[in-house]
PDB file of N, CA, C, O and CB in Angstrom:
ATOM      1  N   UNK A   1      69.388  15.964  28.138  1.00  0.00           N
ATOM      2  CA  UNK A   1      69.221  17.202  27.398  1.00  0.00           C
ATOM      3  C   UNK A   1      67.740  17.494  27.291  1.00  0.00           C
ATOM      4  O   UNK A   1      66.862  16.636  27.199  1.00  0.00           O
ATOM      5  CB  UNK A   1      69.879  17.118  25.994  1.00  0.00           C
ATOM      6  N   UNK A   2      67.552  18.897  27.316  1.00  0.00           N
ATOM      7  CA  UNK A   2      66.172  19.069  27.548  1.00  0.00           C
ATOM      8  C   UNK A   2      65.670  18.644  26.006  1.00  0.00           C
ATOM      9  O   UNK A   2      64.798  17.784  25.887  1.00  0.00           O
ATOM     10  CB  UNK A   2      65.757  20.703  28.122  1.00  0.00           C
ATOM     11  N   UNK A   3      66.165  19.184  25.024  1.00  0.00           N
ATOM     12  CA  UNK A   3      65.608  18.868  23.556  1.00  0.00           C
ATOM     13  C   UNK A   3      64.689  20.199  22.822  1.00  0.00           C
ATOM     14  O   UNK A   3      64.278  20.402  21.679  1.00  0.00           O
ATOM     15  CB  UNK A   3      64.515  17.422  23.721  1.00  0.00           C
ATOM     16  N   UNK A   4      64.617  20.940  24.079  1.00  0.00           N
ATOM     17  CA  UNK A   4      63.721  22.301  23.585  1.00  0.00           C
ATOM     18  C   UNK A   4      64.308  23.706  22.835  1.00  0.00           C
ATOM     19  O   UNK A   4      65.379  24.092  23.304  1.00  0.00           O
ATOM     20  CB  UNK A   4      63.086  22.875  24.909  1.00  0.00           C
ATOM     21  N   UNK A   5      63.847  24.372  21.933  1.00  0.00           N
ATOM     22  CA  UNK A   5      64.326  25.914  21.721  1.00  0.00           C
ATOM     23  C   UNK A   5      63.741  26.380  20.392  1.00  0.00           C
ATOM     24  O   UNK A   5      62.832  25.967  19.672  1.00  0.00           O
ATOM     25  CB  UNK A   5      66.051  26.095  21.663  1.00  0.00           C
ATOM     26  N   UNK A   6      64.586  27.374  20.337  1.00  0.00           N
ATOM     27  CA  UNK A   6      64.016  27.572  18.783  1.00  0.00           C
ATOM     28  C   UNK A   6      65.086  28.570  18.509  1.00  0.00           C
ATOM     29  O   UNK A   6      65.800  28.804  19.484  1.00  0.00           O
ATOM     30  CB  UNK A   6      62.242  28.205  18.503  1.00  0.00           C
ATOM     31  N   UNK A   7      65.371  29.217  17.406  1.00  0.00           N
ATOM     32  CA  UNK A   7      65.776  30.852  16.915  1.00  0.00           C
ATOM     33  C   UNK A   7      65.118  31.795  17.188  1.00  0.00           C
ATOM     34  O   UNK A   7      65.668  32.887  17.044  1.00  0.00           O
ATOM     35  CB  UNK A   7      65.832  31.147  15.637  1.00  0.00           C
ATOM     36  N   UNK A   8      63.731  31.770  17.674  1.00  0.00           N
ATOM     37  CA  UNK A   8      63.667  33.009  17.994  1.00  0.00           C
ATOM     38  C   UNK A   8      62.367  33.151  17.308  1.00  0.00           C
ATOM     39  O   UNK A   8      61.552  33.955  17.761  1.00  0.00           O
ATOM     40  CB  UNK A   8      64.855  33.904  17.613  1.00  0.00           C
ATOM     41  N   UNK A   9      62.134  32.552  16.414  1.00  0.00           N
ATOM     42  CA  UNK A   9      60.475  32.416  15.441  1.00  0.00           C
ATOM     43  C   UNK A   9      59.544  32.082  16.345  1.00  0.00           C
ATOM     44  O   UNK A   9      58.436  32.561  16.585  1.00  0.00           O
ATOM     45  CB  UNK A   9      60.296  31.119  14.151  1.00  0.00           C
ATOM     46  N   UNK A  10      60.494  30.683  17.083  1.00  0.00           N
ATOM     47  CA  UNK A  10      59.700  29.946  17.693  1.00  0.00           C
ATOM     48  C   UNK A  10      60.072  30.026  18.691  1.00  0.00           C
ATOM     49  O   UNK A  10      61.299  30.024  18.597  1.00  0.00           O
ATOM     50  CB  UNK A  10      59.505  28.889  17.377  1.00  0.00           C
ATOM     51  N   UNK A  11      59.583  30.156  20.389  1.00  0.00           N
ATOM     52  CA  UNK A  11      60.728  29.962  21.391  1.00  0.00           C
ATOM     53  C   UNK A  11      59.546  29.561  22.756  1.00  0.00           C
ATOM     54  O   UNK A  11      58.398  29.988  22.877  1.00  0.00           O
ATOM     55  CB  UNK A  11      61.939  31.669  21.623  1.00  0.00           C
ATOM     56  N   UNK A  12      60.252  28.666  23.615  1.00  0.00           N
ATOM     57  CA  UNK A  12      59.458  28.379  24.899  1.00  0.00           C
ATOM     58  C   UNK A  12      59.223  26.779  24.606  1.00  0.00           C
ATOM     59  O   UNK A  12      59.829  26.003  23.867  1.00  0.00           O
ATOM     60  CB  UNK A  12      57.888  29.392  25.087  1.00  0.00           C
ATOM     61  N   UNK A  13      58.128  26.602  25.458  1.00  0.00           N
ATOM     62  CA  UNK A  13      57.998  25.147  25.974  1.00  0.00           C
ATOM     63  C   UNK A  13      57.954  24.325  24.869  1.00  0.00           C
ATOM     64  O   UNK A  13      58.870  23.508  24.771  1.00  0.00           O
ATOM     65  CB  UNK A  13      56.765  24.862  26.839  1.00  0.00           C
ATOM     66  N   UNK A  14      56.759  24.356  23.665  1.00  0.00           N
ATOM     67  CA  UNK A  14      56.323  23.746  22.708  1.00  0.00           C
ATOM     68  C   UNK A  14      57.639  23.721  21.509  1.00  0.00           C
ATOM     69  O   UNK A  14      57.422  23.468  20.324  1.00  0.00           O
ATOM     70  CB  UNK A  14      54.953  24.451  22.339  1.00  0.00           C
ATOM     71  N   UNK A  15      59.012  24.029  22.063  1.00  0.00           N
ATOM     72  CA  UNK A  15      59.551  24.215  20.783  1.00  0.00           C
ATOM     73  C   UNK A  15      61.117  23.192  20.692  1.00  0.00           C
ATOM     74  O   UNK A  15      61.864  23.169  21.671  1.00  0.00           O
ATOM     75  CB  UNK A  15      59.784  26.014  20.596  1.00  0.00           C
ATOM     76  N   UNK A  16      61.372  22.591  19.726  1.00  0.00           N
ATOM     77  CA  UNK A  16      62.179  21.589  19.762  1.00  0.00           C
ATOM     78  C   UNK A  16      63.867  21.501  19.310  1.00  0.00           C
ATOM     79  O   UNK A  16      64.334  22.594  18.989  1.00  0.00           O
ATOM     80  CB  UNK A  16      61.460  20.819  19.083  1.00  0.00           C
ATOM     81  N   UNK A  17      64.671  20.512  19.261  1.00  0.00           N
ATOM     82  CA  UNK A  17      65.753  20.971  18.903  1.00  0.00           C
ATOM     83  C   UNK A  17      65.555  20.646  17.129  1.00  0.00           C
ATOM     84  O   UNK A  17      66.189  21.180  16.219  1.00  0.00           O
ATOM     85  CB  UNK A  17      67.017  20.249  19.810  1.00  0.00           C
ATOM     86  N   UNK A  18      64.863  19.981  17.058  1.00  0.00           N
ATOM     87  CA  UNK A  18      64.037  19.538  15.363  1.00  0.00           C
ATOM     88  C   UNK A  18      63.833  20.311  14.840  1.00  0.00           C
ATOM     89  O   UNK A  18      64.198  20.450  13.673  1.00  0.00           O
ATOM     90  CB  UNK A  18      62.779  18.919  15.107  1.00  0.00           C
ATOM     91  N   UNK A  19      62.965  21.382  15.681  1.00  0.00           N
ATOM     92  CA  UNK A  19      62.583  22.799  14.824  1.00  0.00           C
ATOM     93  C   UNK A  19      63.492  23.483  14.866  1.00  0.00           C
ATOM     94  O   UNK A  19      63.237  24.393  14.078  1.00  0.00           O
ATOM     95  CB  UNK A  19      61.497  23.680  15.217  1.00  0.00           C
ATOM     96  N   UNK A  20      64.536  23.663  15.341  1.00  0.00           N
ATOM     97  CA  UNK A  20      65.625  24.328  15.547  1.00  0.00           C
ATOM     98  C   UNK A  20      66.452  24.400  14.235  1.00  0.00           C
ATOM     99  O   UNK A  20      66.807  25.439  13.677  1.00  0.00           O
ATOM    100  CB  UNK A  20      66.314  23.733  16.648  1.00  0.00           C
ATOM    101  N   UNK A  21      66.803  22.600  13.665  1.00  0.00           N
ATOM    102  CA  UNK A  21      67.545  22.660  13.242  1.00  0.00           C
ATOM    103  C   UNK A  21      66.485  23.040  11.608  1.00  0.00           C
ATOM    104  O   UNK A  21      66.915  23.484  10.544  1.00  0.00           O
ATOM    105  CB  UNK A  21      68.502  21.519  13.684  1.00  0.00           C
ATOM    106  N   UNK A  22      65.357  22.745  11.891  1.00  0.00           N
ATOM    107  CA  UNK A  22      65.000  22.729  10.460  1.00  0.00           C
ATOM    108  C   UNK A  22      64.310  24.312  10.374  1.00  0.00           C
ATOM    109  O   UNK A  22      63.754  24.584   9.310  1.00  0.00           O
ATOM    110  CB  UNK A  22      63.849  21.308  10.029  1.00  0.00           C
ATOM    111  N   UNK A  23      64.323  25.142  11.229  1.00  0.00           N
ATOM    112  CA  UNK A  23      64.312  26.775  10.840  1.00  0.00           C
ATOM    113  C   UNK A  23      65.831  26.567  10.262  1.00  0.00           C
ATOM    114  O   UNK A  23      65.567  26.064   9.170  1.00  0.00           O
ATOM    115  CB  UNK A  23      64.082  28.162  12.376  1.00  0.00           C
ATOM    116  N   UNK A  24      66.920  26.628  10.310  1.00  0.00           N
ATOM    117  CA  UNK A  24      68.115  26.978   9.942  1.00  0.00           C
ATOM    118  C   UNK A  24      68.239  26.125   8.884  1.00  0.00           C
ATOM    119  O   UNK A  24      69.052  26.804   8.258  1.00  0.00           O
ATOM    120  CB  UNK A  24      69.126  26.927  10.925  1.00  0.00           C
ATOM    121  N   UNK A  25      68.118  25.456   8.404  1.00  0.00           N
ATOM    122  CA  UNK A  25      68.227  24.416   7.629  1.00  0.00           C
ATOM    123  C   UNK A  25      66.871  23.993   6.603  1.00  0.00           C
ATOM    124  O   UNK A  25      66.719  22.796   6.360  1.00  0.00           O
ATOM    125  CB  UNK A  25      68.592  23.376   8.591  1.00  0.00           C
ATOM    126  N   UNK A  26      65.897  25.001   6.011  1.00  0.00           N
ATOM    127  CA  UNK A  26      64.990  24.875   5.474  1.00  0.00           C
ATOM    128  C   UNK A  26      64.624  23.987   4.297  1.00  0.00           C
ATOM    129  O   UNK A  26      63.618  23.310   4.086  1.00  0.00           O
ATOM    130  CB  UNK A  26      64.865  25.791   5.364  1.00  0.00           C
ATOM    131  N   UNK A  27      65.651  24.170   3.643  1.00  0.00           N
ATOM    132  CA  UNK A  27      65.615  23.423   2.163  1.00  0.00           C
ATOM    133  C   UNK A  27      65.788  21.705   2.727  1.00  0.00           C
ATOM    134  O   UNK A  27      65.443  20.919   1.845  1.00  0.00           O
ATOM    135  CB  UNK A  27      67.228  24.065   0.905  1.00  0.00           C
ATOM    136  N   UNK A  28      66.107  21.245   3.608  1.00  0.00           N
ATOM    137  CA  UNK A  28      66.524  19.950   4.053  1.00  0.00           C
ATOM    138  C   UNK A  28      65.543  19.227   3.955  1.00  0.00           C
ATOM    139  O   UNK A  28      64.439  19.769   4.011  1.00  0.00           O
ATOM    140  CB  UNK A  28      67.030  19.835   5.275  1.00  0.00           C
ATOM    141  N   UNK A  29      65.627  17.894   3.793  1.00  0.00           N
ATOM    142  CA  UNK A  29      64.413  16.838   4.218  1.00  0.00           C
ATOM    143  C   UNK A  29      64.199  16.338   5.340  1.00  0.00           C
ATOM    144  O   UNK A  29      65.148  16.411   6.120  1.00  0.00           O
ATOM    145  CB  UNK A  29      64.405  15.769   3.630  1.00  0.00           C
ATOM    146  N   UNK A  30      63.086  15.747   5.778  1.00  0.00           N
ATOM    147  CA  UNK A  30      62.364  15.260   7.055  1.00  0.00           C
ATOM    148  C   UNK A  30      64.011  14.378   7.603  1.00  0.00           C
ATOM    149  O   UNK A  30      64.583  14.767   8.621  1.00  0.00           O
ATOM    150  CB  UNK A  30      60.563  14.004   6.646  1.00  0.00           C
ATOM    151  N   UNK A  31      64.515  13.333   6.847  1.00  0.00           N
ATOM    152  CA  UNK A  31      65.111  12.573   6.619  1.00  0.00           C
ATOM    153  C   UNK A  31      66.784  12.961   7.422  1.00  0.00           C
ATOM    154  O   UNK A  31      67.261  12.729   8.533  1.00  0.00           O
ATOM    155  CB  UNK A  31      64.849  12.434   5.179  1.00  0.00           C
ATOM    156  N   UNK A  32      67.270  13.635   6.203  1.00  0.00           N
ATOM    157  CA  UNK A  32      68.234  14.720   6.298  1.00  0.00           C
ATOM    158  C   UNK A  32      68.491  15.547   8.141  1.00  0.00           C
ATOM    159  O   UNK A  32      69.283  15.226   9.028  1.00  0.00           O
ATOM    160  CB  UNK A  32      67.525  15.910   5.053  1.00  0.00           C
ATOM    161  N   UNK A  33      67.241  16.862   8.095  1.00  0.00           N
ATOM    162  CA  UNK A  33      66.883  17.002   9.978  1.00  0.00           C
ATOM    163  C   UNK A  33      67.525  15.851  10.969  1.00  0.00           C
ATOM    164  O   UNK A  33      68.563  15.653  11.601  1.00  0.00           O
ATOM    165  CB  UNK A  33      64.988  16.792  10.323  1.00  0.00           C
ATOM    166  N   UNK A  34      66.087  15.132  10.675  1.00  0.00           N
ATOM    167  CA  UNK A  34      66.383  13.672  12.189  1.00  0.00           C
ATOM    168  C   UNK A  34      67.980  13.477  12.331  1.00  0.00           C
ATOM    169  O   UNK A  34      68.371  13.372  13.494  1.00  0.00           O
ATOM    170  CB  UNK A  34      65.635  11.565  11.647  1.00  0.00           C
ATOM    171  N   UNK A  35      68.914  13.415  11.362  1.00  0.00           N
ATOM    172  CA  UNK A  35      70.013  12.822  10.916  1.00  0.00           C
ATOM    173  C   UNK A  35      70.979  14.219  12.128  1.00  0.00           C
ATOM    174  O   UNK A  35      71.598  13.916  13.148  1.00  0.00           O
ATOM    175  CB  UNK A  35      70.169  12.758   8.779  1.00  0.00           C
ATOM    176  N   UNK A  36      70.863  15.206  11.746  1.00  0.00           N
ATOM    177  CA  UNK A  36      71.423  16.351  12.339  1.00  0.00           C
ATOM    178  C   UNK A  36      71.395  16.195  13.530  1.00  0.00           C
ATOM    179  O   UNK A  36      72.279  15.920  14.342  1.00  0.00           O
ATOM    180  CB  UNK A  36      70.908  17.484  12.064  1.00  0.00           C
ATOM    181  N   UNK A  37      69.631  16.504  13.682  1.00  0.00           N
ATOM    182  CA  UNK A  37      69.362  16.057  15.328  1.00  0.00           C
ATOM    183  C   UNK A  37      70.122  15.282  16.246  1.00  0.00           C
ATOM    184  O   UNK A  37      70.558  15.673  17.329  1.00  0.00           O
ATOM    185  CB  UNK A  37      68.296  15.349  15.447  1.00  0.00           C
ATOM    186  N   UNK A  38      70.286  13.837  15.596  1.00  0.00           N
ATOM    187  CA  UNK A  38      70.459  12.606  16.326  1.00  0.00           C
ATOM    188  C   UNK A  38      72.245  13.159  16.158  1.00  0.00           C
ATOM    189  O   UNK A  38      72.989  12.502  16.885  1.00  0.00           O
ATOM    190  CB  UNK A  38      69.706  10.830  15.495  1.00  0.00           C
ATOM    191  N   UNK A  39      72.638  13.758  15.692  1.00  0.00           N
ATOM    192  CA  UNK A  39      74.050  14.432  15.307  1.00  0.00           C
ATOM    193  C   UNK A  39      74.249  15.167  16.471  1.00  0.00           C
ATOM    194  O   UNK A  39      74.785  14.559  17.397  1.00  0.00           O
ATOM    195  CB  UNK A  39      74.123  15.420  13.934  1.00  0.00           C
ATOM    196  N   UNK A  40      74.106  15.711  16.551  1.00  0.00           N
ATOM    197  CA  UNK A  40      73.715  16.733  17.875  1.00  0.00           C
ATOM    198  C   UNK A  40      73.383  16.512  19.174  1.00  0.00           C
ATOM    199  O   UNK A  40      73.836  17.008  20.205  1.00  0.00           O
ATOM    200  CB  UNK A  40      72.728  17.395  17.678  1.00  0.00           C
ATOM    201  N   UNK A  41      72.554  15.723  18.995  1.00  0.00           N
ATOM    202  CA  UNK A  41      72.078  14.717  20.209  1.00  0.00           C
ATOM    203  C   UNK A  41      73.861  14.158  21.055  1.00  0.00           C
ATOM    204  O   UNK A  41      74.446  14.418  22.107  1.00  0.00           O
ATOM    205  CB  UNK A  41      70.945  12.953  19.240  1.00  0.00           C
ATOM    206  N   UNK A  42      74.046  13.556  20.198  1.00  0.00           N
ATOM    207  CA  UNK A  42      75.235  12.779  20.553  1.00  0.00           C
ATOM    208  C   UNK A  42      76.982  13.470  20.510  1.00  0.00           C
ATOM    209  O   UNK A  42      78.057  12.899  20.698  1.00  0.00           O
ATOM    210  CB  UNK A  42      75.090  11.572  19.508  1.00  0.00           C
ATOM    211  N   UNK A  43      76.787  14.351  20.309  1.00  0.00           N
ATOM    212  CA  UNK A  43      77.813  15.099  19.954  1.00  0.00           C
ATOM    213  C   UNK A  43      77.796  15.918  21.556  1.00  0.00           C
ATOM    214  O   UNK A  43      78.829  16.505  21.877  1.00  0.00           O
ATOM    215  CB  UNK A  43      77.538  16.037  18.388  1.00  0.00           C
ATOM    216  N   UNK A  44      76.705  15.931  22.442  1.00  0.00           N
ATOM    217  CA  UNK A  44      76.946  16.533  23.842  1.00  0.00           C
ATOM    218  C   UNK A  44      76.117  15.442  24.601  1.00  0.00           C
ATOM    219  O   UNK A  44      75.586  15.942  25.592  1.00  0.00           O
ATOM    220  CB  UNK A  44      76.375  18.250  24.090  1.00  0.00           C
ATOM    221  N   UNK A  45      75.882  14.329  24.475  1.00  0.00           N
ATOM    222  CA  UNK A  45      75.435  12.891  25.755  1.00  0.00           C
ATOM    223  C   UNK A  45      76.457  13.294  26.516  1.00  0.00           C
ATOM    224  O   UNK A  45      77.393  13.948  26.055  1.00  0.00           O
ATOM    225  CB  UNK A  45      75.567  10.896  25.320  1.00  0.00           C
ATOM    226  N   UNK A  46      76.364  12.936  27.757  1.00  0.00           N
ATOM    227  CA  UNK A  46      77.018  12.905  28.977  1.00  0.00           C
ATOM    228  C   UNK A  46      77.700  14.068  29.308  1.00  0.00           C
ATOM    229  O   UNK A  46      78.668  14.060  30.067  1.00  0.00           O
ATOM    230  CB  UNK A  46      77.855  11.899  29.036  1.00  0.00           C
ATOM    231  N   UNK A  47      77.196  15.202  28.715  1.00  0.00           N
ATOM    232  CA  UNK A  47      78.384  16.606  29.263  1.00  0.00           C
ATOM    233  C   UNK A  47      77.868  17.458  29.936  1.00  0.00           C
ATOM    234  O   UNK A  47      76.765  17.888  29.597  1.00  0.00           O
ATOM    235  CB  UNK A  47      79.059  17.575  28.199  1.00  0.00           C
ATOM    236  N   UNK A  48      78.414  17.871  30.905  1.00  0.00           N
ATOM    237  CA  UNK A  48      77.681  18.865  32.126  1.00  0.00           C
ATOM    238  C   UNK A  48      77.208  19.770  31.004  1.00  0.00           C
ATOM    239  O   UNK A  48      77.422  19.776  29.792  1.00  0.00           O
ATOM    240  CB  UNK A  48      78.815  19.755  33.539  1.00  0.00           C
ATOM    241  N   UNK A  49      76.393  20.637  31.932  1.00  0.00           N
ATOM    242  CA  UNK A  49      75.424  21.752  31.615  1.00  0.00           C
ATOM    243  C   UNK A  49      76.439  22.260  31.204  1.00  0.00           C
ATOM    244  O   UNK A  49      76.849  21.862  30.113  1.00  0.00           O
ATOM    245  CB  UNK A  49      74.497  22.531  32.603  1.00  0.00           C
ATOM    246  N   UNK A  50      77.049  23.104  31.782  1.00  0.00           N
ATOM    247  CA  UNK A  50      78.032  24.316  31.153  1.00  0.00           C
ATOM    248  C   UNK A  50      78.768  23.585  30.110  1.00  0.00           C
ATOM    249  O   UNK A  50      78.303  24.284  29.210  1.00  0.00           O
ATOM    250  CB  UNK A  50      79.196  25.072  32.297  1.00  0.00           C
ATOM    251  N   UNK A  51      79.389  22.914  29.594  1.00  0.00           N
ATOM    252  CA  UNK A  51      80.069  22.113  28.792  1.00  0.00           C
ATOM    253  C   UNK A  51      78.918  22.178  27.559  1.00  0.00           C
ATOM    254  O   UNK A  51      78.976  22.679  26.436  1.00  0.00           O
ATOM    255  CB  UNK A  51      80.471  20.597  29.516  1.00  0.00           C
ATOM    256  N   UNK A  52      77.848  21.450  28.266  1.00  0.00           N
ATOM    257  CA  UNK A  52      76.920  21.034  26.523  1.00  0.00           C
ATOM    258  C   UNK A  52      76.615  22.486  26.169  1.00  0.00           C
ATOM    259  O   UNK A  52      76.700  22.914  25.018  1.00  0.00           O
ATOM    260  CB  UNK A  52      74.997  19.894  26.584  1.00  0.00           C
ATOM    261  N   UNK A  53      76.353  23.017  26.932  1.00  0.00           N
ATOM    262  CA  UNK A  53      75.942  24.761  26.569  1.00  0.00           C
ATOM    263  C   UNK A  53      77.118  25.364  25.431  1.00  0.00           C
ATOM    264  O   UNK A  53      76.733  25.664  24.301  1.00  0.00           O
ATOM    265  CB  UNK A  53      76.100  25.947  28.317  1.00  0.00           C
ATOM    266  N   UNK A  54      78.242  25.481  25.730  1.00  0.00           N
ATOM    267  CA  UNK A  54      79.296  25.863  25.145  1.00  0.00           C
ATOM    268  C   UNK A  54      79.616  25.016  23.184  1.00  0.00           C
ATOM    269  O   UNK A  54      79.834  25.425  22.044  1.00  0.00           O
ATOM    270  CB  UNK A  54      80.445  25.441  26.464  1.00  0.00           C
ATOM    271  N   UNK A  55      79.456  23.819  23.842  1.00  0.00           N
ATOM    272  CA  UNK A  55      79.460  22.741  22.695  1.00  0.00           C
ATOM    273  C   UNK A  55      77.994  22.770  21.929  1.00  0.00           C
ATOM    274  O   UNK A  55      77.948  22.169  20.856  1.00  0.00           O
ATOM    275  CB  UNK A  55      79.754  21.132  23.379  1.00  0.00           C
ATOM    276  N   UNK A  56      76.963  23.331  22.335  1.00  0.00           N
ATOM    277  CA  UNK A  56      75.607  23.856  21.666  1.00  0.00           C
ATOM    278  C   UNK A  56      75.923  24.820  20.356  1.00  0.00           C
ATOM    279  O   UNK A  56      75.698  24.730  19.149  1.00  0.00           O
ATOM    280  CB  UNK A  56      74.692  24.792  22.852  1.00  0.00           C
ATOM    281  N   UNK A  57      76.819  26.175  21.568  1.00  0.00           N
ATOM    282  CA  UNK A  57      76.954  27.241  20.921  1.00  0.00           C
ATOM    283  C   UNK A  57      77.848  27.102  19.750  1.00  0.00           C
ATOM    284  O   UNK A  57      78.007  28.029  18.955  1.00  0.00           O
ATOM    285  CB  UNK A  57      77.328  28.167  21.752  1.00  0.00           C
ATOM    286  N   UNK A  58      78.369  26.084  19.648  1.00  0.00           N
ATOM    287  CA  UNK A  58      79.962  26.352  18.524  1.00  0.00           C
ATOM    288  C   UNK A  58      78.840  25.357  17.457  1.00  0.00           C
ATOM    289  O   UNK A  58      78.766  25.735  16.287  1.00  0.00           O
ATOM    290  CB  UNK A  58      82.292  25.317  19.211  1.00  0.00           C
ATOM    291  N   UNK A  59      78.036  24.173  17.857  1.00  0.00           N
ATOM    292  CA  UNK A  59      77.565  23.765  16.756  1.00  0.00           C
ATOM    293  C   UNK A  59      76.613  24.440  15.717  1.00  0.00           C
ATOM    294  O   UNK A  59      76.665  24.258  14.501  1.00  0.00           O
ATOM    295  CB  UNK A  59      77.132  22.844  17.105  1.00  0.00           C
ATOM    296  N   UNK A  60      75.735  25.248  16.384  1.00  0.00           N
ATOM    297  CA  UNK A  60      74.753  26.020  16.128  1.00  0.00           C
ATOM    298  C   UNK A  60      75.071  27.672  16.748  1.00  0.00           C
ATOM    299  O   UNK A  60      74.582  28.104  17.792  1.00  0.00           O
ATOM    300  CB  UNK A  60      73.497  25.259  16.736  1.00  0.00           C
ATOM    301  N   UNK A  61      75.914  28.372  15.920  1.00  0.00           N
ATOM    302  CA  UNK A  61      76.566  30.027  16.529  1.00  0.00           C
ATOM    303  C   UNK A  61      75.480  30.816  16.420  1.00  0.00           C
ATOM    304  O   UNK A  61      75.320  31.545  17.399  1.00  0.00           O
ATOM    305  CB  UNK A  61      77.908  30.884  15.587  1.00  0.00           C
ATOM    306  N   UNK A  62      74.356  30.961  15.219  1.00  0.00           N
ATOM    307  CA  UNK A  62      73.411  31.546  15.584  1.00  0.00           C
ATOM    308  C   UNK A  62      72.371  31.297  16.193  1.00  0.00           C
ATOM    309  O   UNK A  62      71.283  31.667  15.751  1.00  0.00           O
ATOM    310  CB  UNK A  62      73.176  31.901  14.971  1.00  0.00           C
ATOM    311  N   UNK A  63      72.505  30.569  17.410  1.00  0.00           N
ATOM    312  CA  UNK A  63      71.037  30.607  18.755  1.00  0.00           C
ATOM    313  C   UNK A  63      71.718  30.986  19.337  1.00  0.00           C
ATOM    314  O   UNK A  63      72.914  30.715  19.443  1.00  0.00           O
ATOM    315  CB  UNK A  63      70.120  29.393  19.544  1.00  0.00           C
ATOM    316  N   UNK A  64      70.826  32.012  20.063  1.00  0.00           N
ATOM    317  CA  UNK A  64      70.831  32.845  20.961  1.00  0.00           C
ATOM    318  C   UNK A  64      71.040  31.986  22.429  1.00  0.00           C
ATOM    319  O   UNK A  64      70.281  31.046  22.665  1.00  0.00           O
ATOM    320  CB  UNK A  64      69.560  33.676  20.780  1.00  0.00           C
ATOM    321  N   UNK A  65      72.131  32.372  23.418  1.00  0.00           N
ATOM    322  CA  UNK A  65      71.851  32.023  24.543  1.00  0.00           C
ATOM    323  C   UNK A  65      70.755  32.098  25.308  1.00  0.00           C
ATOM    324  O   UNK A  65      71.276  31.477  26.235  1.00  0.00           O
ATOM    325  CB  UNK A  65      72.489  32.378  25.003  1.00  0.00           C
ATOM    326  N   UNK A  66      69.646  32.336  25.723  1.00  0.00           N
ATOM    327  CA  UNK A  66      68.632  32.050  26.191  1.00  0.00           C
ATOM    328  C   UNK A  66      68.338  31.129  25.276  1.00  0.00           C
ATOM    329  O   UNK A  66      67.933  30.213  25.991  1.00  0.00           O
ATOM    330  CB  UNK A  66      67.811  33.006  26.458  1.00  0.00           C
ATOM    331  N   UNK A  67      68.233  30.573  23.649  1.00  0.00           N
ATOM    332  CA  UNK A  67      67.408  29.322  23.555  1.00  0.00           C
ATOM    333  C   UNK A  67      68.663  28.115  23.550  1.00  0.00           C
ATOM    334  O   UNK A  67      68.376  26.918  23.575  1.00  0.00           O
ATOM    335  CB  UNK A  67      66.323  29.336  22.011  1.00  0.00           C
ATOM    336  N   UNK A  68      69.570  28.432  23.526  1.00  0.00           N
ATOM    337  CA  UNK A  68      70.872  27.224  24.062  1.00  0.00           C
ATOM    338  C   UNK A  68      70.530  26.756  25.568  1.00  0.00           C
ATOM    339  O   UNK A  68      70.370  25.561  25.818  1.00  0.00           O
ATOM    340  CB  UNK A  68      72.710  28.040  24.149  1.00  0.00           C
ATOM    341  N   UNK A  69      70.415  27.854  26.658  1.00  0.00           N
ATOM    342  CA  UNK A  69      69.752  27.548  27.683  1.00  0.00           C
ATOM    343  C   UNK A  69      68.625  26.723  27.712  1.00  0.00           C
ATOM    344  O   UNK A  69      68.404  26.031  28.707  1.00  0.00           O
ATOM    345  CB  UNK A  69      69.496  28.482  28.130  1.00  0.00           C
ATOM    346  N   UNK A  70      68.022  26.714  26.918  1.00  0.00           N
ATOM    347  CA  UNK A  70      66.300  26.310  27.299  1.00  0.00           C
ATOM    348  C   UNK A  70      66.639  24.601  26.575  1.00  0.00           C
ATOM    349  O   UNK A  70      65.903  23.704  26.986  1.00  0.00           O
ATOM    350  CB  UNK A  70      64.589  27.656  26.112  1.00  0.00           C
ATOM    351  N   UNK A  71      67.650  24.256  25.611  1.00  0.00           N
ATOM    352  CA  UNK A  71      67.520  23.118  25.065  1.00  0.00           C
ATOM    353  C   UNK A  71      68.576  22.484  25.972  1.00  0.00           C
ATOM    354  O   UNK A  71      68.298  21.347  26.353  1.00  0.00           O
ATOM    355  CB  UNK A  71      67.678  23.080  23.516  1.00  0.00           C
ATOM    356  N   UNK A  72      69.885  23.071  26.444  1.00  0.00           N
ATOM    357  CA  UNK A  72      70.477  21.995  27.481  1.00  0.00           C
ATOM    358  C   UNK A  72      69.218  21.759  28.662  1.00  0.00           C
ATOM    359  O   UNK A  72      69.387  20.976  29.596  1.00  0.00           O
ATOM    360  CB  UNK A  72      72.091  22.681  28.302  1.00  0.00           C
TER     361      UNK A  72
END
């Protein structure tokens, strides 16, 4: 998995699935995030592109396909 994206605040190379989750998730702790992440992370290991893409979109409905693209 590439690990990259953002919502849209943030978007392109420099931008992570970390920041991702913690734009959407503001009030959360450092702690809390990683936990999601590594949630996420593992919730699409081993799934084709089109597959993790799809399974991106249902975990996280508001990113935009172009930054679902950019993080598979």
């Amino acid at each position: 998995m590439g690990d990259k994206a953002s919502t849209g605040a943030v978007s392109g190379k420099g931008c992570t699935l970390h920041r991702v989750v913690k734009e959407l998730f503001p009030n959360k702790g450092k702690k809390a995030i990683d936990g999601m992440v590594e949630e996420i992370k593992m919730s699409v290991a081993g799934m084709s592109s089109a597959n993790m893409k799809k399974a991106l979109k249902e975990i996280l409905p508001t990113i935009s396909d172009d930054v679902i693209s950019v993080i598979a």
